[in-house]
GUBARO-542864 format. One record per atom (N, C-alpha, C, O): x, z, y. Coordinates in steps of 0.02 Angstrom, whole numbers, plus 50000, padded with zeros to 5 digits. Layout:
GUBARO-542864
XZY
...
end
This chain:
GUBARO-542864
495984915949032
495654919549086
495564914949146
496034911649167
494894914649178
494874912649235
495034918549294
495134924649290
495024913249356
495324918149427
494524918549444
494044914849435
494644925049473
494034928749519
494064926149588
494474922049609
493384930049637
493604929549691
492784935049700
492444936249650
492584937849774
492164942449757
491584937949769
491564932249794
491104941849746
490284937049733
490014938649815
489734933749839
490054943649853
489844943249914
490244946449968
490564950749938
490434946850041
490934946350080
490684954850107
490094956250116
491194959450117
490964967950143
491664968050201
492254966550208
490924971550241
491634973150294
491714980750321
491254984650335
492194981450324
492434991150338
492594990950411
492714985750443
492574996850435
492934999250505
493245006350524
492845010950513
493755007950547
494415011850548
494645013250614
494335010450659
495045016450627
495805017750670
496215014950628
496235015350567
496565011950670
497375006850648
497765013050635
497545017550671
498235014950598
498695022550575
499275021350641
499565026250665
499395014950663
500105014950722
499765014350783
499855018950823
499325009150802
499095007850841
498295010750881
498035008750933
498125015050845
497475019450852
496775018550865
496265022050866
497035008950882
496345004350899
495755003950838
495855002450779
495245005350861
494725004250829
494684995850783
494644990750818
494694995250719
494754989050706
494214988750649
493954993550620
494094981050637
493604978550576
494064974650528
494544971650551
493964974650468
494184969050422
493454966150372
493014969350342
493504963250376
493054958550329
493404953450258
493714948150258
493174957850204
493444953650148
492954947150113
492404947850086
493274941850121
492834937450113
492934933250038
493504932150017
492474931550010
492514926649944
493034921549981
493144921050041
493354917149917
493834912249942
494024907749901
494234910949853
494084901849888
494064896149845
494634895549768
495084899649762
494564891649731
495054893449652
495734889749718
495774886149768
496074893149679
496934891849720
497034894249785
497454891449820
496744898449805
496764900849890
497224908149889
497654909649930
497054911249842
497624915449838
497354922349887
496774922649906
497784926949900
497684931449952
497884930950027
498464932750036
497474928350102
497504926550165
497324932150196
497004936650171
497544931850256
497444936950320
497384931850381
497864928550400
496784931350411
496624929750454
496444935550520
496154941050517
496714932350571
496794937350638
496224933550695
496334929050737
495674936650681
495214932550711
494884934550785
494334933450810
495604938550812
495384940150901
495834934750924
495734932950982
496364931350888
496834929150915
496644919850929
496284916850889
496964916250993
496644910350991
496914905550946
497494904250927
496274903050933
496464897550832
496414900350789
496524897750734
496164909350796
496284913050746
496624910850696
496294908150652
497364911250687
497734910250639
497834916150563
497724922150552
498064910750529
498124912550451
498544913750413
498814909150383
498714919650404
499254921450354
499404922750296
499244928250273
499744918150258
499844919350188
500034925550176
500394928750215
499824927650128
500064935850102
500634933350044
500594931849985
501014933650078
501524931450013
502304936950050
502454939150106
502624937049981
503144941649997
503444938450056
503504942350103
503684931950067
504314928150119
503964931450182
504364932750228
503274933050193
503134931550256
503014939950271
502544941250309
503284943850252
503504952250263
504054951750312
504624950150296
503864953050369
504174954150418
504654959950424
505264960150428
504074966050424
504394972050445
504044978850379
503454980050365
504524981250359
504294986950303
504544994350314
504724998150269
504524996050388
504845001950395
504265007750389
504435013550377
503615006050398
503275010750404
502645007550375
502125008550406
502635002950310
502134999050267
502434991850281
502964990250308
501934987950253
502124982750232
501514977650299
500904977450306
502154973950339
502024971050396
501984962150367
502524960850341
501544956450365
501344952750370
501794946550433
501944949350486
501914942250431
501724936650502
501854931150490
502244929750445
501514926250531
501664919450513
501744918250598
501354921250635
502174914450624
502124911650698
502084918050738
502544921950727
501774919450768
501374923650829
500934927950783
500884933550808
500604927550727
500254934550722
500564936450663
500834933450616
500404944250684
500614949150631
500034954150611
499544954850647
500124957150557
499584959850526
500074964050473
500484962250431
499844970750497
500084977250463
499764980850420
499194979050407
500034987050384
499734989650334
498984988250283
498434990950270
499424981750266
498844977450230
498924980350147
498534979050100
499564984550144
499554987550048
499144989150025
499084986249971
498654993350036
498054997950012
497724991350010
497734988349956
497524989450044
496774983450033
497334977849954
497154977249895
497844975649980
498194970749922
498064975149854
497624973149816
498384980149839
498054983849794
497604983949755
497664982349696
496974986249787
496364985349764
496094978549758
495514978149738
496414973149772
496374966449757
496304965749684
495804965049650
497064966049665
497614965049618
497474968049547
497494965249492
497244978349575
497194978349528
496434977649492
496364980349437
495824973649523
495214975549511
495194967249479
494684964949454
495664964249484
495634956949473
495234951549509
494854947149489
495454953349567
495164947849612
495944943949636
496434946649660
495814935549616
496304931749633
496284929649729
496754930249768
495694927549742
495694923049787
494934926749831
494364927049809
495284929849915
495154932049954
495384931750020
495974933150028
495084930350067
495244926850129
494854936450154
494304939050145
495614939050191
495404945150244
495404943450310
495924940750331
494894944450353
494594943350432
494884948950466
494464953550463
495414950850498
495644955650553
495214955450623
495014950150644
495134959550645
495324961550732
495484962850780
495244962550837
496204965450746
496774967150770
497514967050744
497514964150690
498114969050762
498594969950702
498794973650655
499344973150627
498254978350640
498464981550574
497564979350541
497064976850567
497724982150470
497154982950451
496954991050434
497404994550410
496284994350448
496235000350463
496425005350420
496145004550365
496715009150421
497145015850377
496445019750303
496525020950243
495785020750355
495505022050315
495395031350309
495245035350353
495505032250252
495575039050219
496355039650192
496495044950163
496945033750200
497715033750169
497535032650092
497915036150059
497015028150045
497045027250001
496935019349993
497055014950034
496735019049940
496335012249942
495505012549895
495105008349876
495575020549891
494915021049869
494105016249882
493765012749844
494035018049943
493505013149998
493565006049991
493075002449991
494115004049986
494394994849951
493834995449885
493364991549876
493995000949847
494054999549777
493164999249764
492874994949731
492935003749791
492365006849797
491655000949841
491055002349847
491984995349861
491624991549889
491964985949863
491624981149880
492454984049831
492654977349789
491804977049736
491354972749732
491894983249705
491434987749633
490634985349660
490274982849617
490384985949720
490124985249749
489484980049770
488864979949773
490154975149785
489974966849804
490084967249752
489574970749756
490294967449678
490504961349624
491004957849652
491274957449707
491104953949572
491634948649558
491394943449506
491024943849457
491714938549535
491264932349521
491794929049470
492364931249475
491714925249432
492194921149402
492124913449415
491614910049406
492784911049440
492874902849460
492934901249382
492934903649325
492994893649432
493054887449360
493814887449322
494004886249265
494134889549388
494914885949365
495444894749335
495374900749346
495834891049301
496164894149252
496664900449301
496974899849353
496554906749253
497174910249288
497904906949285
497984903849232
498424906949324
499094907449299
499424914549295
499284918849338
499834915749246
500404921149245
501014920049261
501204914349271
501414925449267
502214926249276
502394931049224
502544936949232
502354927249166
502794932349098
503404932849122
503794928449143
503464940849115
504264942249113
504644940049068
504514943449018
505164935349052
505464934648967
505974940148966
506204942948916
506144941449038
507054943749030
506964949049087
506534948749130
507554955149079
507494962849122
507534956749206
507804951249209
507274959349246
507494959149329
507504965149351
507134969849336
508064964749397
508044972749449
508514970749486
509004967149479
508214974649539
508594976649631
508694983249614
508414986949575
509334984249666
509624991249685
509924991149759
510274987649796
509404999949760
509934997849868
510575005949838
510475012049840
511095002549818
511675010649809
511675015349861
511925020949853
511325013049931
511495018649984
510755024749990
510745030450012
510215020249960
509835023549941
509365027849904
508885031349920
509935025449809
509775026949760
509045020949743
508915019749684
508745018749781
508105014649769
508215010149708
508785007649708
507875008549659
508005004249600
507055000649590
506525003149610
507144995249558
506504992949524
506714989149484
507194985349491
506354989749434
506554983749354
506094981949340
505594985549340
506064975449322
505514975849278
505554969649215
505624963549221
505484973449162
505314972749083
504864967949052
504364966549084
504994964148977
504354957548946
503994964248954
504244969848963
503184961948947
502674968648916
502154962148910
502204956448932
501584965648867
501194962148844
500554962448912
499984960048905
500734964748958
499944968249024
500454968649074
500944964949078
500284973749113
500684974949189
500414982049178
499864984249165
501204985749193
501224992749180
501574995049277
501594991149324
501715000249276
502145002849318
502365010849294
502035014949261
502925011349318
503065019749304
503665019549365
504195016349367
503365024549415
503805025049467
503995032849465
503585037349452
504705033849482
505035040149485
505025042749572
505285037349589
504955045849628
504985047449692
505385054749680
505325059549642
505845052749735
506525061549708
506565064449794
506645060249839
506535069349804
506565073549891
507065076049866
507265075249808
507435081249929
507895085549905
507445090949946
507785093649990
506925092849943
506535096649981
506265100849916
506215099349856
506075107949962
505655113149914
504905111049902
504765111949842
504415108649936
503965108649916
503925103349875
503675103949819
504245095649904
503975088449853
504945087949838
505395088349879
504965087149762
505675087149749
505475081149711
505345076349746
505425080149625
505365074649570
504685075249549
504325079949531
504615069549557
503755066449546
503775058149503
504035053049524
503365059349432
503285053849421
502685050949402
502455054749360
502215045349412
501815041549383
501795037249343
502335034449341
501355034849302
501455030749269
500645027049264
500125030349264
500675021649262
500025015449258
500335010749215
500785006749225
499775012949132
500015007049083
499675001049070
499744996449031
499065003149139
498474995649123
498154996749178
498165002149207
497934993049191
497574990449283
496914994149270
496634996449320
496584995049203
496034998949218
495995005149238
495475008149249
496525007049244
496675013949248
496705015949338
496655021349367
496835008549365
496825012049432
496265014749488
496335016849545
495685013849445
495105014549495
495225022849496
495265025949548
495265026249422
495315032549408
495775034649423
495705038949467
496365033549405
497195038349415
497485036849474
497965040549487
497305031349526
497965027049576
497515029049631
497645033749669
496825024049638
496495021949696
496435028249760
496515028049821
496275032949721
496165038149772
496775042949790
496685048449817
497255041049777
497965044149785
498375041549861
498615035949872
498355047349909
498505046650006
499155045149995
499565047149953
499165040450050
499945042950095
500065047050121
499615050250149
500965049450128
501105057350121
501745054150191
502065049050205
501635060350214
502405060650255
502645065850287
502205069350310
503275067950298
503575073850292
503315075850386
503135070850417
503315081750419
503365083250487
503805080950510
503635078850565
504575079550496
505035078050533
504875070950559
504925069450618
504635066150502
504235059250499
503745057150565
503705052350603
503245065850554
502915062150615
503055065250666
502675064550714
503585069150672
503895070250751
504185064550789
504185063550850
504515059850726
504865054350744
504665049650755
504925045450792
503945049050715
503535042050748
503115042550802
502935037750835
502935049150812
502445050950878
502845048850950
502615046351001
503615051150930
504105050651002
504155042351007
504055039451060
504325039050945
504195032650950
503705027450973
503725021550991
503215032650962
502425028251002
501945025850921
501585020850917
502025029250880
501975026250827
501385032450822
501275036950861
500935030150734
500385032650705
499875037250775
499675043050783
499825032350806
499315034950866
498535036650833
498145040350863
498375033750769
497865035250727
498025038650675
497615038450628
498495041650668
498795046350607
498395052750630
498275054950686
498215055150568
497885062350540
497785065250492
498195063350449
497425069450472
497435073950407
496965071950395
496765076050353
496545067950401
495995061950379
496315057150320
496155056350261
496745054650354
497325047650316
497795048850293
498205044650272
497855055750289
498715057650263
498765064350249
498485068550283
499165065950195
499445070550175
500275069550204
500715065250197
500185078350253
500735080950288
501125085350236
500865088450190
501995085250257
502135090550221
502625093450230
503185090950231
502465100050241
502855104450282
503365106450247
503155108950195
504085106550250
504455109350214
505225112250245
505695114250210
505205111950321
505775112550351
505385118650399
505025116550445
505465127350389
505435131250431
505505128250506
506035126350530
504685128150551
504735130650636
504385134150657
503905136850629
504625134550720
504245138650747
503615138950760
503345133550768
503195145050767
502585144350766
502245140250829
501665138050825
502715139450893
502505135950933
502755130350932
502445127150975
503175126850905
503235120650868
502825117350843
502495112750868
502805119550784
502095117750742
501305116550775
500915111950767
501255123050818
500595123850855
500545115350904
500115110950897
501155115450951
501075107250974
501125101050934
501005095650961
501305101450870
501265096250811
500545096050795
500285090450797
500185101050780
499605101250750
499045100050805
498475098750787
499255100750883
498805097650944
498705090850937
498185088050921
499365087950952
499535080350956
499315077450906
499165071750923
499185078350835
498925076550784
497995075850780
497665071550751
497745082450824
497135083850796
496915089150736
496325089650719
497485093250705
497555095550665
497305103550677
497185104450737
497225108250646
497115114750649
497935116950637
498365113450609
498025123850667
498585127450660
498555129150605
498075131250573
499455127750581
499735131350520
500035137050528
500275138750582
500065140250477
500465146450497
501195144350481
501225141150429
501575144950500
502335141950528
502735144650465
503225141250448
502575150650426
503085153850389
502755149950313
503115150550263
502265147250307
502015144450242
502005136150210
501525132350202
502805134950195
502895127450161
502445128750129
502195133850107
502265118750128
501775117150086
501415111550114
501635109350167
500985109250095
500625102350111
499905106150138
499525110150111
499925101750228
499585099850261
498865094350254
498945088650276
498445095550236
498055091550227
497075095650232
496875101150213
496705090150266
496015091950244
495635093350195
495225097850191
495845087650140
495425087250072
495965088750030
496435084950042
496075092649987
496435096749923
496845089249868
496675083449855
497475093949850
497765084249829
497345084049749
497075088049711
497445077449751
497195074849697
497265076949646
496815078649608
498055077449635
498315078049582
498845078449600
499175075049639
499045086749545
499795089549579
500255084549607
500575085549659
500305078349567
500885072849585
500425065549600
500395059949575
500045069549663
499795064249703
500425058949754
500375052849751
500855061349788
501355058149809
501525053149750
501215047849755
501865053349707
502085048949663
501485043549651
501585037449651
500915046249641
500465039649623
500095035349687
499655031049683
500415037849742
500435033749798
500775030349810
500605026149852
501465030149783
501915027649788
501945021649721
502285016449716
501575023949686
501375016349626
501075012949673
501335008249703
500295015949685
500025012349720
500425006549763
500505000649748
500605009449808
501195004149859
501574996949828
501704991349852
501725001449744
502134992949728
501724989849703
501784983849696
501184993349684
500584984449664
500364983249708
500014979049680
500104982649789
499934982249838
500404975549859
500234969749869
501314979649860
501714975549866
501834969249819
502014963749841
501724970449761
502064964849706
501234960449703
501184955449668
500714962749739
500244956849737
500534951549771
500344945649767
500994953549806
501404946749854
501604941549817
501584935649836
501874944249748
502184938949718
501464932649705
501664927649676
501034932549715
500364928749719
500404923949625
500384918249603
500454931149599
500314928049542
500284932949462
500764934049425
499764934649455
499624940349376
500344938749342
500634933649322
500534947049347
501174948849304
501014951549254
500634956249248
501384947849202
501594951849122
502074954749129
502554950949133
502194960349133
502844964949130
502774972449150
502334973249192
503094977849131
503184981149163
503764985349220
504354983749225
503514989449249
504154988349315
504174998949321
503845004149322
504894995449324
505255004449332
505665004249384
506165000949397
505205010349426
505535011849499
505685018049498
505495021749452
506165020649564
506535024649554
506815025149639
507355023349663
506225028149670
506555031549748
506335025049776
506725021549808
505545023049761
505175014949784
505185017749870
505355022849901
504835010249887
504825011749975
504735003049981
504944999049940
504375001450042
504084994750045
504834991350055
504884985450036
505424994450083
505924988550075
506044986350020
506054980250010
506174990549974
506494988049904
505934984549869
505994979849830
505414987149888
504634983049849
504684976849883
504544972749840
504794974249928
504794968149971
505504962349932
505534956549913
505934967549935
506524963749908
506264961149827
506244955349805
506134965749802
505754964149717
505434958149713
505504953349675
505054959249761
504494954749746
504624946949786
504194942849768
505054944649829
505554943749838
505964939049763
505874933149749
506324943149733
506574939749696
506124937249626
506234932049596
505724941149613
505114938849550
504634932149584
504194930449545
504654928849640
504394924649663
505174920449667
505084917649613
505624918849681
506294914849659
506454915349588
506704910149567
506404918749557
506004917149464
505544913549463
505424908849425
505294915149498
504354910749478
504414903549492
504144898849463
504904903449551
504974896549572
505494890949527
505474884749524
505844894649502
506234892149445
505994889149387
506144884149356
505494894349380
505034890449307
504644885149303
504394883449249
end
């Protein structure tokens, strides 16, 4: 197999999900061996950041980017639709520090990769065959990821709540073709308590029922809720009815879970290199995806 890269350069525009700034990204074709870059091109020298796991800064609320002085946030969804559409080598143009939230999928990635085309270079793919099991575990969190020889790159992720509405959810992706259909269009989800806590924090200033699936599952009050659903932009819920908050109807009953695949191929494109294997998660989240990917690149470097 040769490495891809796309046949012509598309550019999108958004609200940042933390920062609320209006931003552009531009995905650009990019040379055999260049790999996946983030360029921050308000900044002076516009500097360049490898997308590689080491250089994950911060994963509390997605997967944060930096090299030196710039940083570049919620770049998963776009890595994703990289990875799984088989594009090796892509240089992304920022405007700011995140890249834009979107609709909370990576649909629109996927849907304009399809788009522009994909081109095929001269020079040869490399892989990372799994020969032998790897796995991380965080014990305080139950979080686990493994991953298995396989003949392709699979995923099957488990996500567990102790909540009434989202409790055990699992997905499974046994081949990359599968993600335009089963993955791509699958939101990020987060509980109310979540965004009570990031709103007080100063956080998802571009968060909405546009980009995200809300989900209500802790009884308040109706005037509670009513100022949650202001500050958001949201229409009133009725306070006595758990259940998921959202504009557009979910995908699929166990849309959470296949967002949460989504996330670790987004993440494990870090390892900057086509995996043979498959990988079993279990209560995923960009830390433990960071740590993974992380150690499957100190394998890689071994070989």
């Amino acid at each position: 197999m040769k490495q891809n890269t796309l046949r012509n350069s598309f550019t999108l525009q958004g609200k940042g999900l933390h920062t609320g700034l209006k931003l552009t990204v531009t995905f650009n074709p990019a040379p055999e061996n260049h790999g996946y870059k983030v360029q921050r091109i308000d900044l002076p020298g516009q500097p360049i950041i490898d997308a590689i796991a080491e250089n994950v800064v911060e994963t509390t609320r997605g997967t944060v980017l930096a090299m030196g002085e710039a940083r570049c946030s919620t770049i998963e969804h776009a890595m994703a639709a990289l990875y799984a559409l088989g594009v090796d080598n892509c240089l992304l143009q920022v405007d700011g520090p995140e890249v834009p939230i979107l609709d909370g999928s990576a649909e629109i990635y996927v849907e304009n990769i399809m788009r522009v085309g994909i081109v095929e270079q001269e020079a040869e793919r490399e892989y990372f065959v799994i020969s032998k099991e790897l796995k991380v575990e965080d014990e305080h969190t139950g979080s686990s990821l493994a991953i298995e020889p396989s003949d392709g790159f699979g995923v099957t992720a488990t996500i567990a709540f102790p909540g009434k509405v989202l409790s055990n959810q699992t997905a499974e992706l046994t081949d990359l073709q599968q993600f335009t259909t089963d993955i791509a269009a699958a939101r990020t989800f987060c509980f109310v308590r979540e965004v009570e806590m990031m709103l007080a924090a100063g956080l998802i200033k571009g968060g909405d029922l546009d980009n995200a699936i809300v989900i209500y599952e802790q009884e308040k009050t109706q005037a509670e809720l009513d100022v949650l659903a202001d500050r958001i932009g949201a229409a009133h819920h009725d306070a006595s009815e758990l259940g998921y908050i959202q504009t557009k109807p979910l995908m699929w009953d166990n849309e959470p879970a296949r967002h949460k695949l989504l996330d670790i191929i987004g993440d494990m494109a870090l390892v900057g290199r086509r995996i043979h294997g498959h990988i079993t998660a279990t209560r995923p989240g960009h830390t433990i995806n960071n740590r993974f990917a992380r150690l499957l690149r100190q394998e890689l470097n071994k070989a």
